[in-house]
N, C-alpha and C positions, 0 to 999 in steps of 0.2 A: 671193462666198460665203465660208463658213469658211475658215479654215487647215485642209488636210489632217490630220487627224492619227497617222494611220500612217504611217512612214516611207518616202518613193518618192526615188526619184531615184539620186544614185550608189551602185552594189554596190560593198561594200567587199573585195576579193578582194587579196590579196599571193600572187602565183604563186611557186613555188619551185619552182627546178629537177628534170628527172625523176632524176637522176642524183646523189644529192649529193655522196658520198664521192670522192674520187679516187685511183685505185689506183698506186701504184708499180710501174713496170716490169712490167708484168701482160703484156708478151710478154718471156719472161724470154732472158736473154743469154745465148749459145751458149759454152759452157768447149774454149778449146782444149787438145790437150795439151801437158803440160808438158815443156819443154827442146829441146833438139835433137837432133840422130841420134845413135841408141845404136850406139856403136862407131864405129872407120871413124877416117882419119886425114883434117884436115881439108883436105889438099891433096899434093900430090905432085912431084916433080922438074920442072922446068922442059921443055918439049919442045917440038919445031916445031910438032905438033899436039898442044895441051893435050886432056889426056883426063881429064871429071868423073865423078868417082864418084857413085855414088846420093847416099852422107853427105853429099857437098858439095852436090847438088842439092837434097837436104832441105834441109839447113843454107840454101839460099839463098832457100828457096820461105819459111822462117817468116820470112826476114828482111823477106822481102817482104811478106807476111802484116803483121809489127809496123811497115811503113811505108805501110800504108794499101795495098799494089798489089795488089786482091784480084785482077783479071785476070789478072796474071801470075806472081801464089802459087798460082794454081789450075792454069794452064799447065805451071809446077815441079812443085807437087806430082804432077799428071796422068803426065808421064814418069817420076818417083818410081817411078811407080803401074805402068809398064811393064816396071820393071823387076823389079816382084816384084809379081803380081796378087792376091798374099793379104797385103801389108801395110797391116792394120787399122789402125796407126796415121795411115799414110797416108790412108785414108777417113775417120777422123773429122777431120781437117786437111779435105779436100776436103767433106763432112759440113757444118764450121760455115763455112765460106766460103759457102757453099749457101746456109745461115742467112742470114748478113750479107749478101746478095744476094734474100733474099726469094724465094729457089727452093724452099721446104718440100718440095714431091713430090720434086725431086732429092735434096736431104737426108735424104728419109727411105730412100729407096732405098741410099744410101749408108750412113749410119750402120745399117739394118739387116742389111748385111754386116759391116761393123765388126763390133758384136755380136754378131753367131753367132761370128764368128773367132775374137775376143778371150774367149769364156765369159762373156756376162753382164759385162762390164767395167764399173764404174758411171759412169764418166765417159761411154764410149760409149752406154750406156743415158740418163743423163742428158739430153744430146746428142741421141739419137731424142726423147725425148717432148717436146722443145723443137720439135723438127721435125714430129711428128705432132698436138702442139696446134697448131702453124700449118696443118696441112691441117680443122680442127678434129675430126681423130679422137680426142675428147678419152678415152674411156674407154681407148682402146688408148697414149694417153698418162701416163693415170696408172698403167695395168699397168708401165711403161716405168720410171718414176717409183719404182714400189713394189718393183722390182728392185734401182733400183742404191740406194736406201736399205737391200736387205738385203743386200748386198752390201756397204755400208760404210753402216754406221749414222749415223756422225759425219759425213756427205756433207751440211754445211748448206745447198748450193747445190741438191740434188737436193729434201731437206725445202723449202725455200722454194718450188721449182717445185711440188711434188707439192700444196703450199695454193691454189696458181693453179688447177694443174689441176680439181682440187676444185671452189676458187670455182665455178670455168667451167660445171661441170657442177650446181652448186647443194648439193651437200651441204656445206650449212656447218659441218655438225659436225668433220668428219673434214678439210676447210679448215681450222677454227683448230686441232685437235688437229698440223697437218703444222706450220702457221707457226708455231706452242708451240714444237714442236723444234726450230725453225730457228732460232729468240731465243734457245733455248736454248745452243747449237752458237754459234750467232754473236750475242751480244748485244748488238756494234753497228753491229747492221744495220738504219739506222731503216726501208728498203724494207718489213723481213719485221715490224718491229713498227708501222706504217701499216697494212699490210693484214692482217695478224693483229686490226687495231681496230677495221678494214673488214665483218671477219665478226662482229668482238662485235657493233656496231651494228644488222646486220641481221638478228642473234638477241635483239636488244635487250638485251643485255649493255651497257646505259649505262656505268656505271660502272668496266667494265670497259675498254671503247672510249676514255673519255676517259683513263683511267689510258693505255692503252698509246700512242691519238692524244702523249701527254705524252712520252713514251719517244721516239718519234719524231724529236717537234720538239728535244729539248736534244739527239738525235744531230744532227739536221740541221735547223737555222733556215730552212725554207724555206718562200714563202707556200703552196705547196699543203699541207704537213703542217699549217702555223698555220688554214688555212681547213678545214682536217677536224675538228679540234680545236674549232672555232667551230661548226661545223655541229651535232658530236655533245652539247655543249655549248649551243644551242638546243634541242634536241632534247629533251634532259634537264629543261628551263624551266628554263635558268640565262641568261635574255638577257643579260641586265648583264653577266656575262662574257664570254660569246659576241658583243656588239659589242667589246667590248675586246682580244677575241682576232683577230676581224676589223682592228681597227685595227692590230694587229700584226703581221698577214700584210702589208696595203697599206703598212705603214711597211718589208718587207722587201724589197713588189715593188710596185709604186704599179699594175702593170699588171695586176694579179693578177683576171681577172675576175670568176671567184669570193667572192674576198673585197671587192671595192666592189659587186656583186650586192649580197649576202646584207645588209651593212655597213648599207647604206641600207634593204634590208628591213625589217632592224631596227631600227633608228629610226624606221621609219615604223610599224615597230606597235607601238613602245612608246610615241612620242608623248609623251614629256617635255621641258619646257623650249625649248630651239632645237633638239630633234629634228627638226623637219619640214625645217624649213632644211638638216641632214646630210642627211638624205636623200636629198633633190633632187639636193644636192651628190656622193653618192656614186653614185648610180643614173647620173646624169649622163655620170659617166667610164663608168659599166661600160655602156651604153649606147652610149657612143664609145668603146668596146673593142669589143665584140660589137653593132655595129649592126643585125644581121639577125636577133640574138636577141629572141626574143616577150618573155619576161620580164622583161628590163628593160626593153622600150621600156611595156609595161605597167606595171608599178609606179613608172616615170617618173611617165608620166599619172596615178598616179593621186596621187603623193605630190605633184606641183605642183598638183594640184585641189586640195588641199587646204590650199593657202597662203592661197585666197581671194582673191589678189590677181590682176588684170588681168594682170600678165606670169605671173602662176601658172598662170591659166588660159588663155593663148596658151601657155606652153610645155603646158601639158596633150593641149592640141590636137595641136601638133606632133606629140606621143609617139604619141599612140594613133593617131594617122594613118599613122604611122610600122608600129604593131603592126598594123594592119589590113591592111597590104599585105604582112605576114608570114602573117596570118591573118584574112582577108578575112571571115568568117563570124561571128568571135568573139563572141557575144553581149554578153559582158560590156565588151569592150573598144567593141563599138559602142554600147552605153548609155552606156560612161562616155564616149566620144567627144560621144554629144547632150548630155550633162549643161553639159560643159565651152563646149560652144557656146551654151548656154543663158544661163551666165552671163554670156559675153560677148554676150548679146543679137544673136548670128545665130541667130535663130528660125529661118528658113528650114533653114540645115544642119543645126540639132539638129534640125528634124522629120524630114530626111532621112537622118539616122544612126539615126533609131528607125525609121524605115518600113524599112529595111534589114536592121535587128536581127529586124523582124517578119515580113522576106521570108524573113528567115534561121530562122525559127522561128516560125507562126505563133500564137497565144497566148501571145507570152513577155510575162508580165504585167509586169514592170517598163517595158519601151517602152512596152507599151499607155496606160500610165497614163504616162507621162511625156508621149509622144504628144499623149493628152487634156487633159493640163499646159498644154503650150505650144499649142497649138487654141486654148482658152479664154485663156492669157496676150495671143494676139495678134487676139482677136474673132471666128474664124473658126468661127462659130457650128455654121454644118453639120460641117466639121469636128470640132467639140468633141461635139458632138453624138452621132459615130457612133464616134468613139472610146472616149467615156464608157459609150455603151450596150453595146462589146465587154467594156470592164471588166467592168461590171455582171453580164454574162451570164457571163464568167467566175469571182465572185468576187461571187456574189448574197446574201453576209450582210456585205457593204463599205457599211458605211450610208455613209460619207466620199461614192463613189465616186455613188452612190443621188443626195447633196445636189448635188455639182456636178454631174451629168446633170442635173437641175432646172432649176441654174442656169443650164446651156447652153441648155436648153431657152424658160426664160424669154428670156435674151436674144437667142434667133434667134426669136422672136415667136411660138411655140408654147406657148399661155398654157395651156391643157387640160391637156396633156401633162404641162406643168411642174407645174400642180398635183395629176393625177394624181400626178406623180411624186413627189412632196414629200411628199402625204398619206401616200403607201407608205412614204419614210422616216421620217415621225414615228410610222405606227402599229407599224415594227419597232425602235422607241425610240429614235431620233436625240437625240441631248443640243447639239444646232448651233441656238443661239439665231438664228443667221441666217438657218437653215432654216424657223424658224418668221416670222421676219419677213418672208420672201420670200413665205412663204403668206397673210399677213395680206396683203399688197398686192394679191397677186392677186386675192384674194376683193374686196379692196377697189373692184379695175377692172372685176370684176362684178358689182360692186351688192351684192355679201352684207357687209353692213360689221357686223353683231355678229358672224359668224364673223371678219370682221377682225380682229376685239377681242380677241377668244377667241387668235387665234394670237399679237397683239401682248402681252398679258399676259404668256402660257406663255414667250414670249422674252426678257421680266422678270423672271421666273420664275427662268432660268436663267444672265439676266446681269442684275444688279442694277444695274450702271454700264453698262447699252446705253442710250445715250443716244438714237440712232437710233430704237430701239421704244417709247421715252416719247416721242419727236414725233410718229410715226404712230398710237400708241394716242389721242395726241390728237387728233389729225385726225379718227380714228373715233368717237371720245366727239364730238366737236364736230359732226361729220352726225349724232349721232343727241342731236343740242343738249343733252348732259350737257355745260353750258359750262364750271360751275365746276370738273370733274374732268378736263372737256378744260384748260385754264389750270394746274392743279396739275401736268399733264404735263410741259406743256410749261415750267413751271418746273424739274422734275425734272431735264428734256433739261439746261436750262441748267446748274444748280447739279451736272452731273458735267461737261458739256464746253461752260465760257463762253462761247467763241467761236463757240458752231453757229447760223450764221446764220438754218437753218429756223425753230428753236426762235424765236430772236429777232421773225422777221417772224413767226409765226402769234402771239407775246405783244401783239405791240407792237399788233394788230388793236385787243386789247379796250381799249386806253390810249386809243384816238382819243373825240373827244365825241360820243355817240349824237347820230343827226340828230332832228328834229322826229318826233315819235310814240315815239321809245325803240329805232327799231329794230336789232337786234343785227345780230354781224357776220357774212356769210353761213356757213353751216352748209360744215363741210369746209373751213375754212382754209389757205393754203398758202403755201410760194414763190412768188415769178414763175415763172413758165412753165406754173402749174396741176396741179406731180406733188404728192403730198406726200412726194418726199423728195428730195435730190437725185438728182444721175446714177450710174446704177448700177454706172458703169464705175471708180467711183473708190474708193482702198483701203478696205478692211474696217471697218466701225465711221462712213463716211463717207454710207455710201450704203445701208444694208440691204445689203450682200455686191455680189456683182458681178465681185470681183478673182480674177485667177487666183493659183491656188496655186503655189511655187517645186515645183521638187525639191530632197531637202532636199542641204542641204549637206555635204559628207563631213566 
C-alpha cells in the first residue's frame, strides 16, 4: 500500500545531562590557623629526661598537620589540649583535622567551643559553617558564615563559602551577591568566579554566566571550567561556539566526560557537513569513559542510526542495548533499539523491542505503529492486522494508519473487512491513490467491476503516472467490452512504465488475428495466472500497493 506519510519510526531525542554546570570545591576547605605557638621557647637545655613544653608540642602537632600525619597531629594537638582545656586555638587545629577526616559532627562540636572562646573569631566561625554544611545544617551554616564576614569583611574565603552555603539552600540571589564579593576580595580565584557563573545560569543571567564562565577559564585552563563555558554557551544558542569550546576542553583533558558528551551532542544536532561522523566519534569515547551512563550510550545509538550504514546501525544496536540495561523500560531508547534492528532486517528483534516498549507503556503510539510496520513488512497478516487496528483506535483521524489496516486486511484474506475498511478511508478523504486501487480490485473479485472503474479512475485522478490503475481500469473497461478505451489504457500503462509486462500481455491480446467469425478477445484480459495485476507483495507502483511501509529514517 502507500508510503506512510506521517512520520513513524525513530524519535529523535539528544538527552542531556540532569546536572549541567559543575561546581568548584562546593565542599569548601577547612583554613587552619595561622603560624605556630604564640610565645614559648622552642626547646630547652639538654637533660636525661627531656621535658616538652606545650609550644613545642604545638609546634610539632602543625608540623605534623603540614606533613600529611593527620593521626598523629590530632594525638599532639589532643595533649596540647590537656594542658590548657580553653585553648581555642587548639580546637580549631583539632576542628579542621575533623574536616579533613570527614568527622563533621566531631568538628562541629569542636569548633563550636572554639567560637564561644575566641568571641566570634571569623576564622573559627568560618571553620564551624564548613563543619555544619557537612552535617547539612545548612541555615545554621550560613548564620556561621554571616558572622565571621561581619567580623572581617575582607574574609574572601568566609564570602566564597557563604555563596556555597546559599547555593545549597537555593537562594540564588544572595548566592551570587556572597560569590560577587568573594571575586571581589579575591579576583583570581577562578573557583569563586565558576560558581559565581553557576548562579548566573540558573537565574538565567546568560550573558552574565558566560562573561564570568570566561573569567574562570583564562584563570584556570581547565576542561571542567571550558565545559561550563560550552554548556552556558549552548544554552544561549551559540552552538558553533559551544562545539568549539567543547573542543577545547577535550584538547585540555581528552578524558573529560562532559566535554566528549555534550562535543558529540552537538554535532549531532547541528548536523553539518561530517558532523554525524564527530559525533559517533566523540559519544563514543564519552561512552567508554562513563559506560553505565544512560546518556551517552543513548545518543550513541542514536547518532550511528543515523549514519544509515550497516556498521552504523550494528553500532546503533550495540549502544541502545547498552542503555537498556541502564534503563530497562526506556521507551525511547526501546523504539530506537527496534528501529535499528529493522534496518538491519532482524524483524524478529525489532518486533520484540516494540512489544517491550508496549509492555512498558501500553498505547505508546510510536511502537504501535512501528510494530504494525514490521507485521506487514514480514507478511504476518494477523499480526499486521491487530496492530493496525490498535493504531486506529488510538489515532482514529490517521487515514495513513485506516489504508494500511486495509491493506493487512486484504492480504490475510479478509476481503469485507478490507473493503469496509478502505470505503471508511476514502469517505474521510484519503488522498492514497493505492487506496483506491486496492478498492477497485476488490470490487473487481466481487463481481462489482463499474465500481471497479469508478475506484480505478479516482486513482488516476490522483496519480496521473500510476501506471498500475491504467492496466486494471483496463481490465475493467475490457469485462464490460469498452475494448477500445480498454486498449487506450493500457497503452497509457505502457507509454509511463515501458517495461510493464501486464500492460504488454493484455495489448499484445488484441494484435493476434481474429479467428473465423471475428471473435474478440475474451472480456477481462489478463496475465498468466488469471489476476489482473501482479502479486501484491511486490514494491509500490508494481503491484496496486501491498509493500510494507519503512520507519522513517532519522
Amino acid at each position: 500500500m502507500g508510503k506512510v506519510s506521517r512520520i513513524f519510526g525513530l524519535m529523535m531525542l539528544s538527552m542531556l545531562l540532569a546536572a549541567s554546570a559543575v561546581w568548584a570545591q562546593d565542599a569548601p576547605t577547612p583554613a587552619p590557623p595561622a603560624g605556630g605557638a604564640a610565645g614559648g621557647a622552642a626547646g630547652a637545655a639538654p637533660a636525661p629526661t627531656a621535658v616538652v613544653s606545650s609550644a613545642q608540642r604545638y609546634n610539632q602537632a602543625v608540623a605534623l598537620y603540614q606533613q600529611g600525619k593527620l593521626d598523629e597531629a590530632k594525638a599532639a594537638f589532643e595533649e596540647v589540649l590537656k594542658a590548657d582545656a580553653k585553648d581555642a586555638t587548639t580546637m580549631v587545629w583539632l576542628g579542621v583535622i575533623a574536616l579533613h577526616q570527614k568527622r563533621s559532627a566531631d568538628a562541629v562540636e569542636v569548633l563550636t567551643k572554639a567560637a564561644a572562646i575566641k568571641g566570634n573569631d571569623p576564622l573559627a566561625l568560618n571553620n564551624l559553617g564548613i563543619a555544619l554544611l557537612g552535617t547539612d545544617a545548612v541555615d545554621k551554616a550560613i548564620e556561621a558564615f554571616q558572622k565571621a564576614v561581619a567580623g572581617d569583611a575582607k574574609y574572601a574565603d568566609a564570602w566564597y563559602n557563604l555563596g556555597i552555603a546559599f547555593g545549597r539552600k537555593g537562594d540564588l540571589d544572595a548566592g551570587i551577591k556572597a560569590y560577587e564579593q568573594a571575586t571581589k576580595l579575591a579576583a583570581n580565584n577562578a573557583d569563586a568566579w565558576n560558581n559565581l557563573a553557576n548562579l548566573y545560569k540558573a537565574r538565567n543571567r546568560r550573558p552574565d554566566a558566560i562573561a564570568a564562565y570566561r573569567k574562570a577559564l583564562e584563570l584556570n585552563r581547565t576542561a571542567t571550567f571550558a565545559s561550563n563555558l560550552g554548556l552556558a554557551l549552548w544554552e544561549n544558542g551559540n552552538m558553533t561556539d559551544a562545539i568549539g569550546t567543547f573542543e577545547g576542553a577535550v584538547g585540555i583533558d581528552a578524558k573529560c566526560y562532559v566535554a566528549q558528551l555534550y562535543r558529540g551532542i552537538g554535532y549531532l544536532k547541528r548536523g553539518q557537513g561530517d558532523d554525524l561522523a564527530k559525533a559517533v566519534a566523540a559519544l563514543t569515547i564519552a561512552a567508554g569513559l562513563q559506560p553505565d551512563d544512560f546518556a551517552a550510550q543513548f545518543n550513541l545509538g542514536l547518532a550511528a542510526g543515523k549514519l544509515g550504514t550497516k556498521v552504523g546501525f550494528e553500532q546503533a544496536v550495540a549502544a541502545n542495548e547498552a542503555a537498556i540495561k541502564i534503563k530497562p523500560d526506556d521507551l525511547n531508547t526501546l523504539n530506537n533499539l527496534g528501529w535499528a534492528y529493522f534496518k538491519l532486517e532482524s524483524y524478529d528483534k525489532a518486533k520484540d523491542a516494540w512489544r517491550r516498549a508496549l509492555a512498558a507503556k501500553p498505547g505508546f503510539g510510536l511502537a504501535q505503529t512501528n510494530l504494525a510496520i514490521v507485521c506487514t513488512r514480514t507478511g504476518a497478516w494477523d499480526d499486521a492486522m491487530a496492530a493496525w487496528e490498535q493504531v486506529v483506535a488510538s489515532e482514529p483521524d490517521n487515514l495513513n494508519a485506516l489504508v494500511q489496516l486495509g491493506d493487512a486486511q486484504y492480504n490475510g484474506k479478509k476481503i469485507d473487512a478490507a473493503k469496509a475498511t478502505l470505503e471508511k478511508a476514502v469517505a474521510k478523504g484519503t488522498k492514497d491513490p493505492e487506496a483506491l486501487n486496492k478498492l477497485g480490485l476488490i470490487c473487481d473479485s466481487l463481481g462489482l467491476v463499474p465500481e471497479a472503474e469508478g475506484y480505478f479512475r479516482k486513482a488516476i485522478v490522483l496519480n496521473k503516472d500510476y501506471a498500475v490503475a491504467f492496466n486494471n481500469l483496463g481490465v475493467a473497461l475490457e469485462k464490460q467490452n469498452k475494448i477500445d478505451e480498454a486498449k487506450r489504457c493500457y497503452q497509457d500503462a505502457l507509454k509511463i512504465k515501458p517495461d510493464y509486462e501486464d500492460a504488454k500481455y493484455n495489448l499484445a491480446r488484441f494484435d493476434k488475428a481474429p479467428a473465423a467469425g471475428g471473435a474478440t478477445p475474451p472480456a477481462g484480459g489478463a496475465p498468466a495466472g488469471g489476476a489482473p495485476t501482479t502479486t501484491p507483495d511486490k514494491p509500490a507502483g508494481d503491484a496496486g500497493g501491498g509493500t510494507a511501509p519503512a520507519p522513517a529514517q532519522p
